[in-house]
C-alpha positions in Angstrom: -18.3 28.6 33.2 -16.3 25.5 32.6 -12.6 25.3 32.3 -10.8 22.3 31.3 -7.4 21.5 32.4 -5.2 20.4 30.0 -1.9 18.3 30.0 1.1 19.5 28.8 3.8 16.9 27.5 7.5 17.5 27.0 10.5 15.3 25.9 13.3 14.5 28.4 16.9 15.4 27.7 17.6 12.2 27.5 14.5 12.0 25.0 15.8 14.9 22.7 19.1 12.7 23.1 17.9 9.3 21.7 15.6 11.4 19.0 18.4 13.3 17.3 20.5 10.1 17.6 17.4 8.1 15.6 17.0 11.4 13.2 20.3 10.7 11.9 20.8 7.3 11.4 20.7 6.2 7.9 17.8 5.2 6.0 17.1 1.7 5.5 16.9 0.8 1.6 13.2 0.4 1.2 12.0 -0.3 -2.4 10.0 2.7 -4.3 6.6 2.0 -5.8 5.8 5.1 -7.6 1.9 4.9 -8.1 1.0 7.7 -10.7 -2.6 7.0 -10.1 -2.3 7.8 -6.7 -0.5 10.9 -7.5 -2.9 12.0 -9.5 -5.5 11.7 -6.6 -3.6 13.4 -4.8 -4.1 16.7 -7.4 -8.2 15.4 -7.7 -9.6 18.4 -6.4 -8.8 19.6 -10.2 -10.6 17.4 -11.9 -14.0 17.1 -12.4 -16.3 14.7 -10.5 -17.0 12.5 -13.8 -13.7 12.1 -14.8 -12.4 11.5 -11.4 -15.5 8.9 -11.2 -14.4 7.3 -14.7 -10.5 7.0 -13.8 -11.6 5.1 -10.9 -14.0 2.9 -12.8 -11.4 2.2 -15.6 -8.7 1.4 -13.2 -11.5 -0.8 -10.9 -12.2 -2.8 -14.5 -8.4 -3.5 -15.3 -8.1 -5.1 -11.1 -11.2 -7.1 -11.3 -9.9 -8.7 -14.6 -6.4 -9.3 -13.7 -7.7 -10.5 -10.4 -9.7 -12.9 -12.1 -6.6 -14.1 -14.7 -4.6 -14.3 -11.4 -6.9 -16.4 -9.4 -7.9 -18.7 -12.0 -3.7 -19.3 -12.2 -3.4 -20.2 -8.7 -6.0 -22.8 -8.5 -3.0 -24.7 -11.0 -1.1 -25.0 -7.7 -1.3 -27.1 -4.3 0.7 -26.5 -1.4 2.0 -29.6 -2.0 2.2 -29.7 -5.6 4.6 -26.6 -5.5 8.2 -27.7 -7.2 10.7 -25.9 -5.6 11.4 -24.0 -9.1 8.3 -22.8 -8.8 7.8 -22.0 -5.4 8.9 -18.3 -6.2 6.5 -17.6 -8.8 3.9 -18.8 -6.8 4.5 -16.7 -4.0 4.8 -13.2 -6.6 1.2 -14.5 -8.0 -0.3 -14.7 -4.2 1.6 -11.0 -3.8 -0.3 -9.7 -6.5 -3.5 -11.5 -5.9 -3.3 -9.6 -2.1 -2.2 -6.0 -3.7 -5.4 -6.5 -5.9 -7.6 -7.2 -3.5 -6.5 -4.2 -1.3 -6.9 -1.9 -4.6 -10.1 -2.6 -4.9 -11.4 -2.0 -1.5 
């Protein structure tokens, strides 16, 4: 027979102190992305596996395609070539571009 020893971990006092003190700072103002696709993933055990295999194609379509608008748009722009005025957009477009790709996979 086999027995295992197992370590047991515990906060300090001091621990517990700096926790509580953490837990009730404020929140930092973080922006909200409310995803309702995701939500509804999140509830996909009640749907069936087709439709939860279409939703995913549909939504894979409408990324590929806007990927493909947006990286057609940022070949317009060079590092170098990048007005100041424009700097901002550019930056949003290489954003999206990134939130795409990471969509997709």
């Amino acid at each position: 027979m086999k027995f295992f020893l197992k370590k047991v971990y515990s906060i300090t006092i001091r621990g517990k102190e700096e926790l509580q003190t953490w837990m009730l700072e404020d929140e930092p103002s973080l922006p909200q992305h409310k995803d309702i696709f995701k939500l509804r993933l999140y509830f996909s055990e009640n749907l069936p596996h087709k439709n939860l295999l279409k939703k995913f194609e549909n939504r894979q379509e409408k990324f590929l395609s806007l990927l493909a608008r947006y990286t057609l748009k940022i070949k317009e722009y060079t590092p170098e070539s990048i007005a100041p005025k424009y700097f901002g957009d550019y930056l949003l477009l290489k954003g999206a571009i990134a939130s795409l790709k990471s969509q997709l996979e």
